[in-house]
mmJSON file of the N, C-alpha and C atoms, coordinates in Angstrom:
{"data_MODEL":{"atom_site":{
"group_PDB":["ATOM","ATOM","ATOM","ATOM","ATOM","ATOM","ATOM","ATOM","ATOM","ATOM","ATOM","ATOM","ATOM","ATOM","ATOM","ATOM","ATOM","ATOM","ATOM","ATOM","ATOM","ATOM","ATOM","ATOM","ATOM","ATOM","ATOM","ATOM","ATOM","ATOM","ATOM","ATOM","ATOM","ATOM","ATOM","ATOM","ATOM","ATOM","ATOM","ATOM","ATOM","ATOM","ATOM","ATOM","ATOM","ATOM","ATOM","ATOM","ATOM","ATOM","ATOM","ATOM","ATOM","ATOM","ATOM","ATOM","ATOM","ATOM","ATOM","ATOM","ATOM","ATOM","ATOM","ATOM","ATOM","ATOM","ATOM","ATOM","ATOM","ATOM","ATOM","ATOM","ATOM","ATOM","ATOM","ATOM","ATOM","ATOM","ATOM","ATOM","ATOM","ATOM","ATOM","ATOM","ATOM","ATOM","ATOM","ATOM","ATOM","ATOM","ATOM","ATOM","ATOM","ATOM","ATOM","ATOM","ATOM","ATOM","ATOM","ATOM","ATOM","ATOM","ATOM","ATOM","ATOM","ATOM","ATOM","ATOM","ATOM","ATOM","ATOM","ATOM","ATOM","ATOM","ATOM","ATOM","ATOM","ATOM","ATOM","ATOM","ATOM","ATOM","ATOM","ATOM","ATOM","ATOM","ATOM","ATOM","ATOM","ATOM","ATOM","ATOM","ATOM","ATOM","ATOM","ATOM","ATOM","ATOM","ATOM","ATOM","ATOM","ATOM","ATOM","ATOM","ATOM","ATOM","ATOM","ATOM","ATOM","ATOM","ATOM","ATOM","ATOM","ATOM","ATOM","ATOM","ATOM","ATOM","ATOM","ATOM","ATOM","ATOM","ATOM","ATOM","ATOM","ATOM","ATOM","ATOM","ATOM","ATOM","ATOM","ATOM","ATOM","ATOM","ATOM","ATOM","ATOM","ATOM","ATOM","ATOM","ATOM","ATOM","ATOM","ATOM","ATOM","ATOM","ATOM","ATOM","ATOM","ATOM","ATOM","ATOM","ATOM","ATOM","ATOM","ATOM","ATOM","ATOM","ATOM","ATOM","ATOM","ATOM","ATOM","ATOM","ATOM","ATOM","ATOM","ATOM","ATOM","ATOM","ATOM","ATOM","ATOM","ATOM","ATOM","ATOM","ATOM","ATOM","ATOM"],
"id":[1,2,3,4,5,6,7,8,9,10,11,12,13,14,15,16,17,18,19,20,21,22,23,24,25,26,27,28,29,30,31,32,33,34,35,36,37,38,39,40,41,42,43,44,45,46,47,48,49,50,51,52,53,54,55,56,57,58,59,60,61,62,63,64,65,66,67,68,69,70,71,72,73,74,75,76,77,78,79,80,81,82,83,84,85,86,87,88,89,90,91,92,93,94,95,96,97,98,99,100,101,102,103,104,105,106,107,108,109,110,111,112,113,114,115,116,117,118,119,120,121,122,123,124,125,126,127,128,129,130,131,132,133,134,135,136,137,138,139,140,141,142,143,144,145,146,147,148,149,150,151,152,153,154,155,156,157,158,159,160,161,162,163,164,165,166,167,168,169,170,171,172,173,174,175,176,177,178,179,180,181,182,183,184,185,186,187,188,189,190,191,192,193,194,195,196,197,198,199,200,201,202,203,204,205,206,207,208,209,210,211,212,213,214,215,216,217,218,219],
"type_symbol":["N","C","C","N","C","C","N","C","C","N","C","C","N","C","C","N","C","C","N","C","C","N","C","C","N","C","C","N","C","C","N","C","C","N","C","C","N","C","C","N","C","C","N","C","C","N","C","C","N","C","C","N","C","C","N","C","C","N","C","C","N","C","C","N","C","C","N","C","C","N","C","C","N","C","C","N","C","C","N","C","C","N","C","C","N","C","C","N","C","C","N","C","C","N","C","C","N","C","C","N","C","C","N","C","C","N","C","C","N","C","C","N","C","C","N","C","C","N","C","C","N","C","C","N","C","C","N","C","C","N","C","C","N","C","C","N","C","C","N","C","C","N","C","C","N","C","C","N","C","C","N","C","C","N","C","C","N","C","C","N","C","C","N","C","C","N","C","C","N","C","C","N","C","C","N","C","C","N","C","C","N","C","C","N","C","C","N","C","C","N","C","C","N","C","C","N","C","C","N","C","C","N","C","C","N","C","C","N","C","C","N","C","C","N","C","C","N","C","C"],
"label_atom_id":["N","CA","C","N","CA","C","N","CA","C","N","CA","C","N","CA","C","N","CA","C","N","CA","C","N","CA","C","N","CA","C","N","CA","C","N","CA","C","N","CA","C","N","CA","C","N","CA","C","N","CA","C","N","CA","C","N","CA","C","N","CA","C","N","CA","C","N","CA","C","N","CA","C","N","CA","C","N","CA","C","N","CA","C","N","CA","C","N","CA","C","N","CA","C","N","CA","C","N","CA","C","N","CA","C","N","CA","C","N","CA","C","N","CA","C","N","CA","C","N","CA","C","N","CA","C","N","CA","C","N","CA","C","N","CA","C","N","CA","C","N","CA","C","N","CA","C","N","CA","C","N","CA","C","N","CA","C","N","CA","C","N","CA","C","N","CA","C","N","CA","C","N","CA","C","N","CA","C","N","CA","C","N","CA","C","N","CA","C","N","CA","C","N","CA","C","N","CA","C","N","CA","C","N","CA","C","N","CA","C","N","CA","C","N","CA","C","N","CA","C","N","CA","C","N","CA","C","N","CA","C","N","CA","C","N","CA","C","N","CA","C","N","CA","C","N","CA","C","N","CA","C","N","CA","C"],
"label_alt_id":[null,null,null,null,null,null,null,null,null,null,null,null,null,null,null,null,null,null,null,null,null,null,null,null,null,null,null,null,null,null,null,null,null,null,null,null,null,null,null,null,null,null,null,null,null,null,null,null,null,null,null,null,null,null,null,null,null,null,null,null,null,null,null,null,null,null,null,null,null,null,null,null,null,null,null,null,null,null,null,null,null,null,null,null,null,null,null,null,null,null,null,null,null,null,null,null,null,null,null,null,null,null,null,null,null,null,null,null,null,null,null,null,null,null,null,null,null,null,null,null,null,null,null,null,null,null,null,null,null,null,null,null,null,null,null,null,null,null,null,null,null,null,null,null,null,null,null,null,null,null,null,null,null,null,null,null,null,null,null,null,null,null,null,null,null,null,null,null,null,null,null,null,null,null,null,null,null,null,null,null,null,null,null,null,null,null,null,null,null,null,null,null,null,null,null,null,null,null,null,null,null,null,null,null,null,null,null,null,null,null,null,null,null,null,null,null,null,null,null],
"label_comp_id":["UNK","UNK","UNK","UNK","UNK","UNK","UNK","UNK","UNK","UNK","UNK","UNK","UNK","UNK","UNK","UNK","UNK","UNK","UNK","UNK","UNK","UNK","UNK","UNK","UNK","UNK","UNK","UNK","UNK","UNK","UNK","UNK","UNK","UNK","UNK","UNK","UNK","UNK","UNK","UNK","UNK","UNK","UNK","UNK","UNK","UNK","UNK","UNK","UNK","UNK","UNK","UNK","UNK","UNK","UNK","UNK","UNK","UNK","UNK","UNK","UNK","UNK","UNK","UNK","UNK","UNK","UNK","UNK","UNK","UNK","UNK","UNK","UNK","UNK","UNK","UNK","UNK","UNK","UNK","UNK","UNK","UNK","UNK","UNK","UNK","UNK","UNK","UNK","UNK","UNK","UNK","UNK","UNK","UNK","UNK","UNK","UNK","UNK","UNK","UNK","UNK","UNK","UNK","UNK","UNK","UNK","UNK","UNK","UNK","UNK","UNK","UNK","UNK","UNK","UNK","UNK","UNK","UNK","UNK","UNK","UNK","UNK","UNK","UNK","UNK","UNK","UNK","UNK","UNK","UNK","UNK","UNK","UNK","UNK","UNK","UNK","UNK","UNK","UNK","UNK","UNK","UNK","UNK","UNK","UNK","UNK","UNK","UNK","UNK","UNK","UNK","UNK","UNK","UNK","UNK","UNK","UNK","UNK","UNK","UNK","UNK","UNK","UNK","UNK","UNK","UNK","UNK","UNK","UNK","UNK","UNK","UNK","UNK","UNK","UNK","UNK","UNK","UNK","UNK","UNK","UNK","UNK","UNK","UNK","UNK","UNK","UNK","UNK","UNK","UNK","UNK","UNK","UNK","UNK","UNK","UNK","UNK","UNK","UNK","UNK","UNK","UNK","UNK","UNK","UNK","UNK","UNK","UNK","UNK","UNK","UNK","UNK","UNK","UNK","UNK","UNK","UNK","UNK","UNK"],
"label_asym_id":["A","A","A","A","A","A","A","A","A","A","A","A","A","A","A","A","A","A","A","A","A","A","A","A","A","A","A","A","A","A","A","A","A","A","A","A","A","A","A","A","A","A","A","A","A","A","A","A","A","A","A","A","A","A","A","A","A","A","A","A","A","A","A","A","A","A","A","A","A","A","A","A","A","A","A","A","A","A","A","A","A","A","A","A","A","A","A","A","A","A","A","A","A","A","A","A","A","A","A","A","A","A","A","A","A","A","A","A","A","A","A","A","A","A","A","A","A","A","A","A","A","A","A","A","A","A","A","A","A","A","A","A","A","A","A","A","A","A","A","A","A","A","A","A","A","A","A","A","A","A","A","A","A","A","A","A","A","A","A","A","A","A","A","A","A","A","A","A","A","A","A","A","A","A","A","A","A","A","A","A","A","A","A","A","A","A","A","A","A","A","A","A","A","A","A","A","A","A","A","A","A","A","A","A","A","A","A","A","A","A","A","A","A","A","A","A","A","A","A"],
"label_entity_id":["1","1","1","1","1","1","1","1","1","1","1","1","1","1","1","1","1","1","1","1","1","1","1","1","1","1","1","1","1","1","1","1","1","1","1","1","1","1","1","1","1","1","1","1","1","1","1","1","1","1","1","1","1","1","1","1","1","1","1","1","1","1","1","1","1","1","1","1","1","1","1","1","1","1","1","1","1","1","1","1","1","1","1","1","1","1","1","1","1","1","1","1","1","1","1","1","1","1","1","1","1","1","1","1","1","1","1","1","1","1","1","1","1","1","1","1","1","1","1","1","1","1","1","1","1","1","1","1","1","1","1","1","1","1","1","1","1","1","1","1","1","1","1","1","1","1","1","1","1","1","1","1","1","1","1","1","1","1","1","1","1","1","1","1","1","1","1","1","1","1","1","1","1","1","1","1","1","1","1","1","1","1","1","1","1","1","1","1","1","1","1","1","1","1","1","1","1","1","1","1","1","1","1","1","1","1","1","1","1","1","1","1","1","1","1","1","1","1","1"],
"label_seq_id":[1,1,1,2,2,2,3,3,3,4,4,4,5,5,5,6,6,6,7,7,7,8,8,8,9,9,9,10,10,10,11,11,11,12,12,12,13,13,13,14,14,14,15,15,15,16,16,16,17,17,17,18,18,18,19,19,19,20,20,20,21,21,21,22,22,22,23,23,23,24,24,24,25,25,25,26,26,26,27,27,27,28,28,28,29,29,29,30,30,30,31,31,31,32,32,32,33,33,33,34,34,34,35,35,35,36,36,36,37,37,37,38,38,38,39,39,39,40,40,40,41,41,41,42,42,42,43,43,43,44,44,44,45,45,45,46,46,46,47,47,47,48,48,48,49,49,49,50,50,50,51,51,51,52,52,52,53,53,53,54,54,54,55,55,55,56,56,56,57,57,57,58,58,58,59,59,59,60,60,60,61,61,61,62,62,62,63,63,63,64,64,64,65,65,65,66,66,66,67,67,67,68,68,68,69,69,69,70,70,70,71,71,71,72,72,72,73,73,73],
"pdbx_PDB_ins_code":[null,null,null,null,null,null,null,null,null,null,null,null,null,null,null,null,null,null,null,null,null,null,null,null,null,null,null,null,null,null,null,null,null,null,null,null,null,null,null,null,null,null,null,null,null,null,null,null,null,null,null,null,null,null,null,null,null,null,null,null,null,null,null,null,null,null,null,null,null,null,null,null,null,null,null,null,null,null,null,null,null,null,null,null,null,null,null,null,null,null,null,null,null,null,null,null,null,null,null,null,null,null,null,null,null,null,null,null,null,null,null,null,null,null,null,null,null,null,null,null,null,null,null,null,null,null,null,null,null,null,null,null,null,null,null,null,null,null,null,null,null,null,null,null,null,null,null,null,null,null,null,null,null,null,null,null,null,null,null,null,null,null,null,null,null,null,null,null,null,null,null,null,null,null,null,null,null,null,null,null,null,null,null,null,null,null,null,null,null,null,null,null,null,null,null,null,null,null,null,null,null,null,null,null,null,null,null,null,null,null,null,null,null,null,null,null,null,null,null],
"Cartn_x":[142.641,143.689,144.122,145.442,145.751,146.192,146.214,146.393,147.664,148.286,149.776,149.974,151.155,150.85,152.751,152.603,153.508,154.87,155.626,157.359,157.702,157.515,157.271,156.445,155.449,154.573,154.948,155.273,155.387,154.577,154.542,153.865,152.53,153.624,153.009,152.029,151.955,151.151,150.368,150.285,148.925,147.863,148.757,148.199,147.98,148.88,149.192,148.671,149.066,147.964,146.825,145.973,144.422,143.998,144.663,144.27,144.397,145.42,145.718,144.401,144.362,143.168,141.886,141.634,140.546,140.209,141.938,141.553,141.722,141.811,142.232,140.59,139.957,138.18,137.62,138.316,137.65,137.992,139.147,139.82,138.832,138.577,138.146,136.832,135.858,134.835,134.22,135.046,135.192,135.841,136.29,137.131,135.316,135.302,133.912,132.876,132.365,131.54,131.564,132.966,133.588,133.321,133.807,133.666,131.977,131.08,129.847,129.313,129.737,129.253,129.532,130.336,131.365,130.714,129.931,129.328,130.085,130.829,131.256,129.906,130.587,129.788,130.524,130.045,130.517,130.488,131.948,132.098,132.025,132.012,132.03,130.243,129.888,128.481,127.861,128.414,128.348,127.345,128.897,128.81,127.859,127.741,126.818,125.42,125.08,124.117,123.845,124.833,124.452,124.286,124.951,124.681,123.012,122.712,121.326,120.197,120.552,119.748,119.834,121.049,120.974,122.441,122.883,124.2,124.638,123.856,124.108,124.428,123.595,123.356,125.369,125.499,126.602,127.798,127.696,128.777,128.753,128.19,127.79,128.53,127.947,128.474,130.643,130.058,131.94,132.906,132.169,132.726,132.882,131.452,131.715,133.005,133.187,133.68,135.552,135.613,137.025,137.3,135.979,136.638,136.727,135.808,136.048,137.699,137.609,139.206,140.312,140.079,141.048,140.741,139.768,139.673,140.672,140.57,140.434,142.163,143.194,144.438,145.311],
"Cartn_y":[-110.996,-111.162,-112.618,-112.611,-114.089,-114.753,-116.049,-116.615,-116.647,-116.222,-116.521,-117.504,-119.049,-119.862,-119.417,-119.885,-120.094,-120.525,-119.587,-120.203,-121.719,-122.035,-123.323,-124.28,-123.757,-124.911,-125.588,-127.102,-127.824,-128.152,-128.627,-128.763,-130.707,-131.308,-132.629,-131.755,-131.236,-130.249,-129.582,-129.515,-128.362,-129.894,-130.314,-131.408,-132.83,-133.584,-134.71,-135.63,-134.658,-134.696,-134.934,-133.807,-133.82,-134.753,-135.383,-136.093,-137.829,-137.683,-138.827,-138.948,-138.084,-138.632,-139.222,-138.355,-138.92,-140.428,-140.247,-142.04,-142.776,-142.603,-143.726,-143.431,-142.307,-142.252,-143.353,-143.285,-144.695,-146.185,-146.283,-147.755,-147.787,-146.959,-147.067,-147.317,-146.614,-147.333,-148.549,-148.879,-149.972,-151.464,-151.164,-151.962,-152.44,-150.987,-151.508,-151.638,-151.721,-152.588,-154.367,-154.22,-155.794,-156.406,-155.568,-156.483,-156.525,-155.597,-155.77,-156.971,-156.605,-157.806,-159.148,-159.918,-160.622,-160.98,-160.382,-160.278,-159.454,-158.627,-157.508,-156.073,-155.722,-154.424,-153.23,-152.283,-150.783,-150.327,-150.347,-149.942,-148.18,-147.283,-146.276,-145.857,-145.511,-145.291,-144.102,-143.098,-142.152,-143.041,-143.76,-144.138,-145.339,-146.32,-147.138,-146.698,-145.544,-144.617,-144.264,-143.616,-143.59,-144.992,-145.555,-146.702,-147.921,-147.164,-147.828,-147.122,-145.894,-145.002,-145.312,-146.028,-146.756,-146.382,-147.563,-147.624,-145.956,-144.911,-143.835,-142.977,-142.574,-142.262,-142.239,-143.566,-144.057,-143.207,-143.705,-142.925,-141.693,-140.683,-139.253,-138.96,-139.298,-138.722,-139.112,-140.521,-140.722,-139.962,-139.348,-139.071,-137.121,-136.074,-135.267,-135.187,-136.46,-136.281,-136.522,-136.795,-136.607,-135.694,-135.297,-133.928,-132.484,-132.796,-131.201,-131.252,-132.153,-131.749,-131.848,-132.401,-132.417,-130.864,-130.221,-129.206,-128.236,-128.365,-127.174,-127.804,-128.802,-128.926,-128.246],
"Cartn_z":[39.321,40.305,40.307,40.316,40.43,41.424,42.011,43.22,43.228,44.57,44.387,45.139,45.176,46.125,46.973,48.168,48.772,47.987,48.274,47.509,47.955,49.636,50.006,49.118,48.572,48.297,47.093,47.346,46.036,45.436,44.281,43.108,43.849,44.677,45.076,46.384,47.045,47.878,47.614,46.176,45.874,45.023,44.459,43.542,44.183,44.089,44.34,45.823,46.941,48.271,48.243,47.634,47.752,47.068,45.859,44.497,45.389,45.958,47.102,47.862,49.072,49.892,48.438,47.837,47.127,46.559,46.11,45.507,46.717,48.234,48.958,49.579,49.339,49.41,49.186,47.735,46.69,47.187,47.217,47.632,49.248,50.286,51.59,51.284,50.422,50.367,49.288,48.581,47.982,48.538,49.496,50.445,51.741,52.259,52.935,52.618,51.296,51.135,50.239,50.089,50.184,51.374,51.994,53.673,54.161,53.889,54.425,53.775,52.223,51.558,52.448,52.551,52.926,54.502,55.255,56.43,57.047,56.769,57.724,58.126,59.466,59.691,59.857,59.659,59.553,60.938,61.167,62.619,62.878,62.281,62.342,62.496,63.673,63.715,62.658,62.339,61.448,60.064,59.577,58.651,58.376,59.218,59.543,59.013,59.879,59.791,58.096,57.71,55.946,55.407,55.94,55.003,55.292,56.205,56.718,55.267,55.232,54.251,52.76,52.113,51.096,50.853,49.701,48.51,48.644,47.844,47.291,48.476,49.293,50.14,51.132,51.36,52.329,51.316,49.925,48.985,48.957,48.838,49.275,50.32,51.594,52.732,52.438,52.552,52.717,51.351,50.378,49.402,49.657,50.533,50.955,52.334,53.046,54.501,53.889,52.445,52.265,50.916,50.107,49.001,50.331,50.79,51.99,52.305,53.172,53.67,52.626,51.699,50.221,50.149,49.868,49.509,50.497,51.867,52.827,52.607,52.161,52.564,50.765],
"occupancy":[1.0,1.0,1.0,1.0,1.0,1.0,1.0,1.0,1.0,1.0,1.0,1.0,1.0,1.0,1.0,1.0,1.0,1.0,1.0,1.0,1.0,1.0,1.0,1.0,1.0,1.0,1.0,1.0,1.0,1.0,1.0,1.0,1.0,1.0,1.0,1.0,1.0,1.0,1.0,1.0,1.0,1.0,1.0,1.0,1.0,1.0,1.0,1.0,1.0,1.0,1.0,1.0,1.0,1.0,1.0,1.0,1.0,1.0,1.0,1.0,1.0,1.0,1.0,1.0,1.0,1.0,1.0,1.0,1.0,1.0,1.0,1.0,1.0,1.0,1.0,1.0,1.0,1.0,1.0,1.0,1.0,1.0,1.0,1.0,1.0,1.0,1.0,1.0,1.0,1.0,1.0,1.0,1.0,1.0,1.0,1.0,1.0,1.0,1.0,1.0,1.0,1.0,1.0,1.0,1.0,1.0,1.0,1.0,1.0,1.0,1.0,1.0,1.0,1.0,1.0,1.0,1.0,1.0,1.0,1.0,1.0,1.0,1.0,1.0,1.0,1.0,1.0,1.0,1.0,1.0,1.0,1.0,1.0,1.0,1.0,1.0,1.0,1.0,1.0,1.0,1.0,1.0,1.0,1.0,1.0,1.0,1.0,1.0,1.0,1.0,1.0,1.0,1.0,1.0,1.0,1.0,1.0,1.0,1.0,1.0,1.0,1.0,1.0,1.0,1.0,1.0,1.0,1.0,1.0,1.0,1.0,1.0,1.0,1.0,1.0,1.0,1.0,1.0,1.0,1.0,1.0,1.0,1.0,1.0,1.0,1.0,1.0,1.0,1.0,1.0,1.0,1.0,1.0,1.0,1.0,1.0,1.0,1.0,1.0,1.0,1.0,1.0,1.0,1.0,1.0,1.0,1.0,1.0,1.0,1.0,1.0,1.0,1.0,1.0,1.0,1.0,1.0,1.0,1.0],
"B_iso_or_equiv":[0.0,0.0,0.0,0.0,0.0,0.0,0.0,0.0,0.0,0.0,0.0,0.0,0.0,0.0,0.0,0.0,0.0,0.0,0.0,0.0,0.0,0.0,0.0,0.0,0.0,0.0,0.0,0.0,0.0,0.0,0.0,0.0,0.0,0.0,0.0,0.0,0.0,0.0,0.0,0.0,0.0,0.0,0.0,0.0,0.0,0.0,0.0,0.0,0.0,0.0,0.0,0.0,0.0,0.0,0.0,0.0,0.0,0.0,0.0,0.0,0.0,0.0,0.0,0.0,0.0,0.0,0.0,0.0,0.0,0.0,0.0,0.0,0.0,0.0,0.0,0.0,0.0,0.0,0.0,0.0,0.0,0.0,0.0,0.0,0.0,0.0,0.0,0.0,0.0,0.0,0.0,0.0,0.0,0.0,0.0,0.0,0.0,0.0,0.0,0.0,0.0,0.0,0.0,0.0,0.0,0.0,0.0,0.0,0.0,0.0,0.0,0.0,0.0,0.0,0.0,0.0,0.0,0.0,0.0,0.0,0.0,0.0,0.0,0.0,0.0,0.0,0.0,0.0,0.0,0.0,0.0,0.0,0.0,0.0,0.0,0.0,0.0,0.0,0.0,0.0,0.0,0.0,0.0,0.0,0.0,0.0,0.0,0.0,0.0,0.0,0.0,0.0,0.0,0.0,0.0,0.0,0.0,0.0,0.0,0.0,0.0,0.0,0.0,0.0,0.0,0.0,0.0,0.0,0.0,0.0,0.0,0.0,0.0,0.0,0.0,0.0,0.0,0.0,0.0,0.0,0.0,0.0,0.0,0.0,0.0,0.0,0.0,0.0,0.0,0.0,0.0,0.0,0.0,0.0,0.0,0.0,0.0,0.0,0.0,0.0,0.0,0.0,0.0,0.0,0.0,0.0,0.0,0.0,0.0,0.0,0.0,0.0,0.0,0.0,0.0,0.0,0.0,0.0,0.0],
"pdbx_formal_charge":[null,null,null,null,null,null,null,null,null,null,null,null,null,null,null,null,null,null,null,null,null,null,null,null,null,null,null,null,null,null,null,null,null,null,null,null,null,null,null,null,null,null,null,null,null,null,null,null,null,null,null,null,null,null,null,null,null,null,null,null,null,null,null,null,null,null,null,null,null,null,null,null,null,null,null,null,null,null,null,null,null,null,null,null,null,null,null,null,null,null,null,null,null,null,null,null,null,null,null,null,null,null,null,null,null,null,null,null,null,null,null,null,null,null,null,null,null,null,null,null,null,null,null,null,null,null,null,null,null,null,null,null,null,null,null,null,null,null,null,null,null,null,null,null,null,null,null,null,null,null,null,null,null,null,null,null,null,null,null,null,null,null,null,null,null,null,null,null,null,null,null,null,null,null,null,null,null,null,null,null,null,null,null,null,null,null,null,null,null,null,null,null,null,null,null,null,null,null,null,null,null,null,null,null,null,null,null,null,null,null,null,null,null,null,null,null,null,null,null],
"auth_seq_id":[1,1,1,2,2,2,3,3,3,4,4,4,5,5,5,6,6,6,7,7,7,8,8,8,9,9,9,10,10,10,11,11,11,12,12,12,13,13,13,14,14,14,15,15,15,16,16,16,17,17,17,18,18,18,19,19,19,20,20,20,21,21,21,22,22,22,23,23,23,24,24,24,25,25,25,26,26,26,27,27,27,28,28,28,29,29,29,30,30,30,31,31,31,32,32,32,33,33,33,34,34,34,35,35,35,36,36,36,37,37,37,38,38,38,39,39,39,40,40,40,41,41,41,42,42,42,43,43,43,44,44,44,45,45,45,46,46,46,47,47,47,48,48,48,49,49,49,50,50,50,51,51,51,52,52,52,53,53,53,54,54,54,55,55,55,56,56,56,57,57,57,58,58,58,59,59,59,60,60,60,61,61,61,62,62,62,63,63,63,64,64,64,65,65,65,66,66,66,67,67,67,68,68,68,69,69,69,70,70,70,71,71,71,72,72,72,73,73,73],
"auth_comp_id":["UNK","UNK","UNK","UNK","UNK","UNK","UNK","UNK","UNK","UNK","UNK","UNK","UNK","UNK","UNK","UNK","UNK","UNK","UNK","UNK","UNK","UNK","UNK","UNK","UNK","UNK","UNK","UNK","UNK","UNK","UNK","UNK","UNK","UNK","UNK","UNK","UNK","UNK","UNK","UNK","UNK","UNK","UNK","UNK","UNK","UNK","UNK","UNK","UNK","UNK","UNK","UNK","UNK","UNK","UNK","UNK","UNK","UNK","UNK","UNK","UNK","UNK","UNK","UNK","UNK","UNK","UNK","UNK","UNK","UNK","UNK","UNK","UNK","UNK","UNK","UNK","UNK","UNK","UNK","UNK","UNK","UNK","UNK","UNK","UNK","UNK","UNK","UNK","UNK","UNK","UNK","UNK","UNK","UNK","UNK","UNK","UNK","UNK","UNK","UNK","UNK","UNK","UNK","UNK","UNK","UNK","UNK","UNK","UNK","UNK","UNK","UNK","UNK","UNK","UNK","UNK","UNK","UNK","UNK","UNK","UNK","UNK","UNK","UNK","UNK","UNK","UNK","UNK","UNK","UNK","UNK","UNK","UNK","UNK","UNK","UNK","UNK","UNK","UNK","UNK","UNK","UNK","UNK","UNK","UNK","UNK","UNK","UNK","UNK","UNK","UNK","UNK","UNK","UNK","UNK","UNK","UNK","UNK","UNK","UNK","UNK","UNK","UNK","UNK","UNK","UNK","UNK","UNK","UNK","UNK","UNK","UNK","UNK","UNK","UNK","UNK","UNK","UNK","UNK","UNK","UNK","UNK","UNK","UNK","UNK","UNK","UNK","UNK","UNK","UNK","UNK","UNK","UNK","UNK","UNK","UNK","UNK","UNK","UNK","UNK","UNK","UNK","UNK","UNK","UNK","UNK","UNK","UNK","UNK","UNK","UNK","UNK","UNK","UNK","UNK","UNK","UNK","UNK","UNK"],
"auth_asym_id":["A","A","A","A","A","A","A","A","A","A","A","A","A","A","A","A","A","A","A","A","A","A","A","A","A","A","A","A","A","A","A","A","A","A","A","A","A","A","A","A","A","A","A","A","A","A","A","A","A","A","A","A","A","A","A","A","A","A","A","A","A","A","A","A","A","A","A","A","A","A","A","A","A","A","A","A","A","A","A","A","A","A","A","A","A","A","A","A","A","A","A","A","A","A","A","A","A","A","A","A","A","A","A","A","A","A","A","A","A","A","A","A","A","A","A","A","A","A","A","A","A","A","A","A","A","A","A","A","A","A","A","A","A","A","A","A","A","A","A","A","A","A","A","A","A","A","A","A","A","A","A","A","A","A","A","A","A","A","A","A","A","A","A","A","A","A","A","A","A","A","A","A","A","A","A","A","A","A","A","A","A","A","A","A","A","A","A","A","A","A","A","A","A","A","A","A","A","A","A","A","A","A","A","A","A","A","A","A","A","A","A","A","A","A","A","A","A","A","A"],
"auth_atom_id":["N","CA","C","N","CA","C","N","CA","C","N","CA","C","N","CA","C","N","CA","C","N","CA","C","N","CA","C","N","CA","C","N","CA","C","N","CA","C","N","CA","C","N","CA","C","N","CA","C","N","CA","C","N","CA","C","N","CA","C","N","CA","C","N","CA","C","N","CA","C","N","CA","C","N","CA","C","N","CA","C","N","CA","C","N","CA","C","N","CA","C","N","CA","C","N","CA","C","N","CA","C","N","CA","C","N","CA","C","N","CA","C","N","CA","C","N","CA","C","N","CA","C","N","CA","C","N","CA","C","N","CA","C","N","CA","C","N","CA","C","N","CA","C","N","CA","C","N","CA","C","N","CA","C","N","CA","C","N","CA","C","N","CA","C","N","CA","C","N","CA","C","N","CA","C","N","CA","C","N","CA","C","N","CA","C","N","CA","C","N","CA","C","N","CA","C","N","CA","C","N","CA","C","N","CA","C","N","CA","C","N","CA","C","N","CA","C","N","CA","C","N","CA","C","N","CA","C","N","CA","C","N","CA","C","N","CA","C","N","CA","C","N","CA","C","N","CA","C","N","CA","C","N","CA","C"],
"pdbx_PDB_model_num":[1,1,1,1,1,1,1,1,1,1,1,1,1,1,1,1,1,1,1,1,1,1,1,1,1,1,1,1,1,1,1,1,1,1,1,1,1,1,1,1,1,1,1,1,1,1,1,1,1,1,1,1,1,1,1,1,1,1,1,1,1,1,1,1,1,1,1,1,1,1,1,1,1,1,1,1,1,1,1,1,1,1,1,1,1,1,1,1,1,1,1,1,1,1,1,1,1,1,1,1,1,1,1,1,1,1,1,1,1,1,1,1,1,1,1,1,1,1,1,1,1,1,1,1,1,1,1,1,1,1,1,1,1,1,1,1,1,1,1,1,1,1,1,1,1,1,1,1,1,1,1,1,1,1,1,1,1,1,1,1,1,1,1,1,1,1,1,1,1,1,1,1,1,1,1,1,1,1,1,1,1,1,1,1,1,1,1,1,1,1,1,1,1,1,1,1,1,1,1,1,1,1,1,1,1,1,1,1,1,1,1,1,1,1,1,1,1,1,1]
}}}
């Protein structure tokens, strides 16, 4: 069976969106850990929180908390 998508749906909406949040995933956590470096702190307690648990750890979570909703849009 094949997926049929919406006559509405453009080609930048199925693709281009989700592919978006992802790389701005990348630039957001590459950006904060410039700044931690730098003496900044992670204002988001969540995230704070992963990042107490290690490097990998902080990348994981922030990397599941934006393919999900890429996924679900």
């Amino acid at each position: 069976m094949r997926l049929k998508l919406p006559s509405y749906a453009l080609p930048w909406q199925i693709i281009i969106l989700p592919l978006s949040f992802v790389l701005f995933f990348g630039l957001d956590a590459y950006f904060t850990l410039i700044c931690i470096h730098r003496g900044g702190d992670e204002r988001n307690p969540i995230m704070e929180l992963a990042l107490r648990q290690g490097l990998g750890f902080f990348i994981f979570i922030k990397k599941m908390l934006t393919i999900i909703p890429a996924i679900v849009l």
